[in-house]
N, C-alpha and C positions, 0 to 999 in steps of 0.2 A: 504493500500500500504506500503509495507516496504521502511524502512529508508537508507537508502546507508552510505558507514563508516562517511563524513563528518557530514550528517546530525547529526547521533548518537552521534558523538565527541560532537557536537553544543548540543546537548540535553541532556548530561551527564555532560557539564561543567558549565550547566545553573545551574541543579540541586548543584552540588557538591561546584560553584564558586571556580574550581580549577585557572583560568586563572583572574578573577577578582581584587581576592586575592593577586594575584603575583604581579600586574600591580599597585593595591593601593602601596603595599611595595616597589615596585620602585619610584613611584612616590615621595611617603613621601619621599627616598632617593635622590631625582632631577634627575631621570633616566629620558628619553622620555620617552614615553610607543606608540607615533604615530606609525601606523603602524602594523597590527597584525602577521608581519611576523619577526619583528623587535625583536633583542635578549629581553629587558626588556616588549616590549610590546606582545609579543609573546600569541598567543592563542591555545588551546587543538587543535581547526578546522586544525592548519597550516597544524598538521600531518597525513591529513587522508589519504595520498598516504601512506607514510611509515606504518600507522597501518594496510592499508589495506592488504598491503604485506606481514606485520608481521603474519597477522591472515591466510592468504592463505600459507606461507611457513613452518611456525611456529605452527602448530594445537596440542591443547593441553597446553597451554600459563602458564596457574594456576599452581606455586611453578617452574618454569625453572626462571634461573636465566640470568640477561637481562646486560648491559654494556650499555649505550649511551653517547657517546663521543657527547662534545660540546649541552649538557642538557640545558643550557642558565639557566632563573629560574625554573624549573624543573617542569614546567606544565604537561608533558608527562609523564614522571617517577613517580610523582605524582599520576596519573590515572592509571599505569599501576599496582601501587604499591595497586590502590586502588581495581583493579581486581585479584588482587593476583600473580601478576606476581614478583620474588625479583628482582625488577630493581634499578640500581645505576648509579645515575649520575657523571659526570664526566666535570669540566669546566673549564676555563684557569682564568675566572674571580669571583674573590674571592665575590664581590657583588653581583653577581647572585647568586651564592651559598649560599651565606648569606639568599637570599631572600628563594632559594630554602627551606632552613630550616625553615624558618621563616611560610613556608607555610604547615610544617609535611612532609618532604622528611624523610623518613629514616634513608638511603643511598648516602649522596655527596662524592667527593675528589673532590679537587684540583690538576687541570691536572698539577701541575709542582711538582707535590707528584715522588718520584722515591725510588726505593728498590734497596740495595745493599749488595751483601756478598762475601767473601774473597772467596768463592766454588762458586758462580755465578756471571756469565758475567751483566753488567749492565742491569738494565729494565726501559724503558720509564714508563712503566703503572704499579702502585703498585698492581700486581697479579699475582696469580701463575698462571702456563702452566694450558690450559684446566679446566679453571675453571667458563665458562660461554656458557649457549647454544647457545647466541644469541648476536650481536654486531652490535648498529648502531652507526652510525658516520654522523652527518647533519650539511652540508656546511661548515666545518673545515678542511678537511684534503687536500683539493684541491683546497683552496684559500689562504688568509693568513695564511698560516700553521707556527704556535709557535712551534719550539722544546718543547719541556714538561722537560725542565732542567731549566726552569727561561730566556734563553737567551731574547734578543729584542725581536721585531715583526720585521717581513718581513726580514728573514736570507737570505745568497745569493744564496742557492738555497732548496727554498721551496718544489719545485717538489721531489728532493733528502730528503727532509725532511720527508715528506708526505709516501714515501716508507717505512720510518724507522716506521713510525708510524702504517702501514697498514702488516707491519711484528711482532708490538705487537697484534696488533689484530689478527692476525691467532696464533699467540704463547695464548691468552687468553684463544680462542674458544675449545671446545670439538671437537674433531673429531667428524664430521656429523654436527658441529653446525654452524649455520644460521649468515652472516653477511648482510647488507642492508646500503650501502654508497651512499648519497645523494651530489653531490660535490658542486650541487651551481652554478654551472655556464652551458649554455646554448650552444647549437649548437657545437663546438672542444672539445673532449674531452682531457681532461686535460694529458701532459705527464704521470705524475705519478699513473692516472690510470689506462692506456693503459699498463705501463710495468708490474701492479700491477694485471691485470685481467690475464694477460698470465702466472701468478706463478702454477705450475704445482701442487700444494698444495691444488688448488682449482678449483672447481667448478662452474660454471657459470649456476645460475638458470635461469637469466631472467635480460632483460636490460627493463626499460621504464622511455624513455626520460633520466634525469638528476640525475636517483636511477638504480642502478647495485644491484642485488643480486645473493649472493655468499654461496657456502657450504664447508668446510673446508672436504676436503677427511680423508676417513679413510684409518689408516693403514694398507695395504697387509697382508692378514692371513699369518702364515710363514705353511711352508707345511711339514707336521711332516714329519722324519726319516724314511726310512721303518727301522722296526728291525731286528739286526745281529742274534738277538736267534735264533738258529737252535730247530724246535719243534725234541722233543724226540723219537725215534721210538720207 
């Protein structure tokens, strides 16, 4: 009988001890680790909705290059990196990240990283336009949502926050390429998703439950000229 995505999560992180690993380095750190959903105690299993999705929308995984906002200690990234996929993590907390490496991440930043040039407009996310096929975002952008400039926590309007944040990620993604935002919260969907799904920029693959996935449209072919040459008689 085949194994369904959690299972296989569950059975590739036994093997690899991607999620163990993480959970010892918090630990030693005084992190909790209770709770398998929980940012330091966090487990490969949490993500088998979103991988499930990744692998249904995303086919062909090996060498695309991946973004996951709010990676925690980068269990995920980790596996995905271990399948071949260039995934990079991205976190607001410097001690996950710590852990993240600590456990062979590649790939981290630190979400309060920002790029700046006298020819470009400011950028939340240290990358260029179009430079990833794929962007998840889990339970970050539509809860206590952090500007990524250093500000506090809980600014006074997060929903407005969360917009700025879900307009670098369509500035990140390739044209055609796959976002998958998990907001974390159950039953009302959150203001700033609701304005954010109606951006004409994108496409709405599929809603299940509390993960929206999304495709960044591509640009309008432009429609050539006819030409003024008069053929010769």
């Amino acid at each position: 009988m085949a194994l369904n995505v959690r299972e296989r999560l569950g059975k590739a992180d036994a093997k690899l001890e991607i999620s163990k690993r993480a959970r010892e380095k918090a630990a030693a750190r005084g992190h909790s680790v209770s709770g398998w959903h929980s940012d330091f105690g966090r487990r490969l299993e949490y993500y088998h909705k979103i991988h499930a999705l990744l692998k249904k929308h995303g086919k062909g995984l090996r060498g695309k290059k991946l973004l996951h906002i709010a990676s925690a200690t980068g269990v995920y990234t980790r596996y995905l990196q271990n399948i071949g996929v260039k995934a990079v993590g991205m976190d607001l907390n410097p001690e996950a990240g710590a852990i993240a490496k600590e456990i062979e991440n590649k790939r981290t930043v630190l979400a309060n990283a920002r790029v700046e040039s006298k020819n470009l407009p400011k950028r939340f996310f240290p990358f260029a336009d179009n430079s990833f096929d794929f962007f998840l975002s889990d339970r970050f952008l539509f809860s206590t949502y952090v500007p990524l400039e250093g500000e506090s926590f809980l600014p006074a309007n997060p929903q407005l926050k969360s917009i700025e944040a879900l307009e670098e990620a369509v500035r990140v993604l390739k044209p055609g390429g796959i976002g998958i935002i998990h907001h974390g919260t159950r039953g009302k969907v959150p203001l700033g998703q609701k304005q954010f799904l109606q951006d004409k920029r994108i496409k709405i693959l599929e809603r299940q439950g509390n993960i929206a996935v999304f495709q960044k449209k591509r640009a309008p072919r432009r429609k050539r000229k006819a030409s003024n040459r008069k053929t010769r008689e």
